[in-house]
N, C-alpha and C positions, 0 to 999 in steps of 0.2 A: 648434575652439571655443576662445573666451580662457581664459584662466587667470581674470578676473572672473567669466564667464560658467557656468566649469564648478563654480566654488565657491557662485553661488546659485543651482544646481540640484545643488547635493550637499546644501546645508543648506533648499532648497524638497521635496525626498523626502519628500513622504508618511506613507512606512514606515520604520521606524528600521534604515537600513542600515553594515552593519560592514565595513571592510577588513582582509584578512588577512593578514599578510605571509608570505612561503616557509618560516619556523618556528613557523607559526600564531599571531603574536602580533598583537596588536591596534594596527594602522596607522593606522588613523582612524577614528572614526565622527560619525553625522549628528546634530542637536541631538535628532532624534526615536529614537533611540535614546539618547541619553541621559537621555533622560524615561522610555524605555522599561523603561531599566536601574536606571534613580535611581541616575545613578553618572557620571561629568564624563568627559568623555575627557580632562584630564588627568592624571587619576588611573589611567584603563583602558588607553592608549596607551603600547606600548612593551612592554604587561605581556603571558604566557601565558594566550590568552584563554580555557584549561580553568581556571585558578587561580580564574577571578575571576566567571567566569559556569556556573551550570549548567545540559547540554542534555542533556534525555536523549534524544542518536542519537549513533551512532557518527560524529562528524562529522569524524574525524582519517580515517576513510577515503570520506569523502562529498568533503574534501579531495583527497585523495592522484588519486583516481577525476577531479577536476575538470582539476587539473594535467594528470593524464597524456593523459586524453582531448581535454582543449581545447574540451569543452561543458559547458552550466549541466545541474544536478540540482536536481530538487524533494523537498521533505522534508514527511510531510505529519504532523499528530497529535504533537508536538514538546512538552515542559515546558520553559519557558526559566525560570527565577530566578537572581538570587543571594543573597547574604546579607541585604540590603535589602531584599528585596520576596521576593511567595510567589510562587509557578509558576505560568505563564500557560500556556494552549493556545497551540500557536501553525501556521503553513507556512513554509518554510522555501525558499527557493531560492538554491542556491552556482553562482554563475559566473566561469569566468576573467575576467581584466582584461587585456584585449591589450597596451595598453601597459607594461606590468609585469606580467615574467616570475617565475610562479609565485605572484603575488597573488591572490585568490579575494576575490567582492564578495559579501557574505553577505545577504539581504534578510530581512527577519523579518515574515510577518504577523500579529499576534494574532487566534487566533478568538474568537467570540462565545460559546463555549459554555466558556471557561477557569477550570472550576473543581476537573478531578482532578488528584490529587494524581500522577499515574506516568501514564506511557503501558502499559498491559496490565497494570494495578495494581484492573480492577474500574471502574465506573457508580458516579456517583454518582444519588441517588435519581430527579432530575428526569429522568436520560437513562433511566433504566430504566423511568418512568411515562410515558415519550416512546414506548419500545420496547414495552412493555405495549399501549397504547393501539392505536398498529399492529399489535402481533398481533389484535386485539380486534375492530377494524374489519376486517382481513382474510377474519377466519374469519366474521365476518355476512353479506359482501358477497359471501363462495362460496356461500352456501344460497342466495341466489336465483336465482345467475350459472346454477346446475345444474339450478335450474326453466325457466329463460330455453334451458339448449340443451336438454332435454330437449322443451319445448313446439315449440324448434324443428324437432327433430328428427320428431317426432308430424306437425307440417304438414308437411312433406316428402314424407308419405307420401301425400301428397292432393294434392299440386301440379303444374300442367305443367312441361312441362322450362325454361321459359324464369325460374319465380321459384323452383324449386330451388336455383340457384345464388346467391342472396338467402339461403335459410335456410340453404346449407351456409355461406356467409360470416358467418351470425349464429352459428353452432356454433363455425367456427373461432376466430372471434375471443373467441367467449367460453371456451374454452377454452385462448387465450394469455392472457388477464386471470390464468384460475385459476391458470395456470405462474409470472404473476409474484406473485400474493399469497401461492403458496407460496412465493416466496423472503423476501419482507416477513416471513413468519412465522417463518422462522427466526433472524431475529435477535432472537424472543422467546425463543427457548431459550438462556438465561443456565447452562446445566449446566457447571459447569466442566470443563473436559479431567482426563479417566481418566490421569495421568501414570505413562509406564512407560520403563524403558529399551527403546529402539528402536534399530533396525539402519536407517538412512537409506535405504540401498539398497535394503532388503527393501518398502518405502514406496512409493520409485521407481516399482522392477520391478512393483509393481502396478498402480501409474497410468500405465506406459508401456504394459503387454498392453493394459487396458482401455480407452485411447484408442485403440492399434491396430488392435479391433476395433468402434471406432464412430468417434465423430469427424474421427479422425484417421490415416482406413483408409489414406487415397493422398498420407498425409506421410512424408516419413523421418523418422524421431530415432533419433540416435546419442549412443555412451554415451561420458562422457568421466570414469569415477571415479577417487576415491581412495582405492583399498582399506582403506587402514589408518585410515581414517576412525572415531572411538569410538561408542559408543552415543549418543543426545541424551534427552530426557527428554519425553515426549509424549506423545499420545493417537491411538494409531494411524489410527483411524477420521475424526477430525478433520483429522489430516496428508494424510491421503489423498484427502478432497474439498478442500484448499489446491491441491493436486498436479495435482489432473483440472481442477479452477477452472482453472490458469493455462496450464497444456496446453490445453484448450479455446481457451482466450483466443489462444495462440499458433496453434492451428489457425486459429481462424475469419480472422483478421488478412489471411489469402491468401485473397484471392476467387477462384481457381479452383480452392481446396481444395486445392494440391500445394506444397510445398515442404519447408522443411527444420526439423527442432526436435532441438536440442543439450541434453542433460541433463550437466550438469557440477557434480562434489562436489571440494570441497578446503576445508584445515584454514588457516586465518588466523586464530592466537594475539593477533594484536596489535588486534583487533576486541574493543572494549569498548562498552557500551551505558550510556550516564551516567546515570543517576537523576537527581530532582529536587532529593534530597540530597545531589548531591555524588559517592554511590558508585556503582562504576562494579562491571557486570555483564560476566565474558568472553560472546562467541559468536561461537566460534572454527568453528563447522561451519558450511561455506557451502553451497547450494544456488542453482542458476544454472538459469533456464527459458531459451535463447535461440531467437530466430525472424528469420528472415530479412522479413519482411513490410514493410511498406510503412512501419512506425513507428507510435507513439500522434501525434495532433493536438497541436502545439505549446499551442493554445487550450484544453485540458481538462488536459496535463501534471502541471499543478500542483494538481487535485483527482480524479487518475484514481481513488484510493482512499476518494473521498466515494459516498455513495450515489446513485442515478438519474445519475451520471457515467458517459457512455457517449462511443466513438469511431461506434461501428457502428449501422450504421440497423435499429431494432426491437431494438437492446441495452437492457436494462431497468438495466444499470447497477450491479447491486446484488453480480454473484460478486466484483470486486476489494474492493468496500465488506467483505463475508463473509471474503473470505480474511485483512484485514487486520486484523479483530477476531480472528477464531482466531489469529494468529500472535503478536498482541499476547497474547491469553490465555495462550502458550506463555512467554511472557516471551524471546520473542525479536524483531525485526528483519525490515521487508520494504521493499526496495528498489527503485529501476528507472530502467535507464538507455536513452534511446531514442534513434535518430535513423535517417533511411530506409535500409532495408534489414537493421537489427542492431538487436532491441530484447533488453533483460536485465531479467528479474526476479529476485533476489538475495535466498534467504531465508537469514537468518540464527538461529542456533538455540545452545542451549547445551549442554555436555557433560553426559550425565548420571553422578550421585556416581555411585562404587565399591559405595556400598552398597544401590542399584537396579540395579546390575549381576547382581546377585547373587541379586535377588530369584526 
């Protein structure tokens, strides 16, 4: 492509995108991020793009992650601001630039729903009478679903063998509706997480037995910790359906049910979580689901963590949506890096004080 040609399709983008040079500073950007930013790229270019823009995700290691691997990441539920403007919602996607080594092309979408103030900072009221409503209509539409298989179940007992299998398919299916409006319903329970200091491992070991003995009977998972790992600050019960959510996820991933899932803990101090404010949150405790499976769909990538986002056929879409409000409620960090054969979810968490240690 010319040198004219590639300059009006850098400034014809859409979406206001960033270049970043190998010391994360700010190499260029497109007119529409500078609308985005209300900020000139003469003034942004050149400069430390943590100085002058605030994200809150760890994007110095969504970085480092881009480089090394030499594929794009998606970043989803993102506050971008700076001093000029208040914090937008936003998606996020970091991809190498082949021709320039160690540059990263940063894309930015704003969403439509950009009005909280933090990512895992709490609903603002419309989303919580969003979430309300849904619980609402859930729980109406299971009282009749349960007259609907019970009557079906009644004719069954009166039918020949050829329209039996008619009502068991009316039972079945209405009893995958009620499996998914119990998932719909839980994201009406706004109860905050019971925060305690927690042993990581002790988490794990729970959610690896338990997958052991169901979903995940005729997979390996092998353990790769780090002992010396500290306590993190959590709700045990909470962490533990995040845990069997992405276990799950990494089992079903192989269609013939076998293969292999890696649990891996390690401590990276230099993982900071940036507020909308500017202040930057450690979460240095990593947590790593990996699977060998086939990968997420390039085409859903970028909203695997939105709700009714699904890879798999009859996937209702909604455990990574679930896992990724609990982990935000933790005030920590959820990741994921895919491509065929090795995909990574990457929970990140934060240390708990000395004086919940103790409690």
């Amino acid at each position: 492509m010319s040198l004219p040609a590639a300059t009006t399709l850098w400034a014809s983008l859409p979406v206001p995108a960033i270049l970043i040079d190998p010391e994360d500073r700010v190499e260029e950007l497109n007119p529409e991020a500078e609308l985005f930013l209300n900020i000139s790229a003469r003034a942004l270019c050149g400069q430390p793009l943590f100085d002058r823009v605030a994200i809150n995700a760890p994007l110095e290691e969504v970085f480092a992650r881009v480089r090394t691997n030499h594929s794009s990441l998606y970043i989803n539920d993102v506050d971008i601001g700076t001093g000029e403007r208040a914090p937008v919602l936003c998606n996020l996607q970091a991809a190498p630039v082949a021709e320039r080594r160690g540059t990263v092309l940063l894309l930015i979408s704003p969403r439509e729903f950009a009005e909280r103030i933090g990512r895992g900072q709490g609903m603002k009221s419309s989303a919580r009478s969003a979430i309300g409503m849904a619980e609402m209509l859930a729980h109406e539409i299971k009282n009749p679903l349960a007259g609907i298989t019970g009557a079906a179940q009644l004719l069954s007992m009166n039918l020949g063998s050829e329209d039996i299998e008619l009502a068991d398919l009316i039972v079945a299916e209405s009893r995958r509706i009620v499996a998914l409006l119990e998932q719909v319903e839980q994201f009406g329970n706004l109860r905050p997480p019971e925060l305690r200091a927690l042993n990581v491992h002790d988490i794990l070991d729970r959610a690896r037995r338990s997958a052991l003995l169901g979903f995940a009977a005729h997979m390996m998972i092998l353990e790769d910790y780090d002992p010396s790992l500290p306590p993190t600050l959590g709700d045990a019960d909470q962490l533990l359906q995040v845990l069997l959510n992405l276990l799950k996820n990494a089992a079903e991933a192989r269609k013939d049910g076998r293969g292999t899932i890696r649990l891996r803990t390690f401590y990276d101090q230099s993982l900071r979580l940036r507020r909308a404010d500017g202040a930057g949150t450690a979460l240095p405790l990593q947590i790593e689901i990996i699977d060998d499976g086939p990968g997420i769909p390039p085409a859903i990538a970028a909203d695997i963590f939105d709700p009714f986002v699904s890879g798999r056929e009859n996937g209702t879409g909604l455990g990574l949506a679930l896992v990724s409000k609990i982990v935000a409620d933790h005030g920590g960090w959820i990741s994921v890096d895919s491509v065929p054969g090795r995909t990574t979810f990457r929970l990140s968490l934060p240390v708990a004080p000395k004086s919940e240690e103790n409690r």
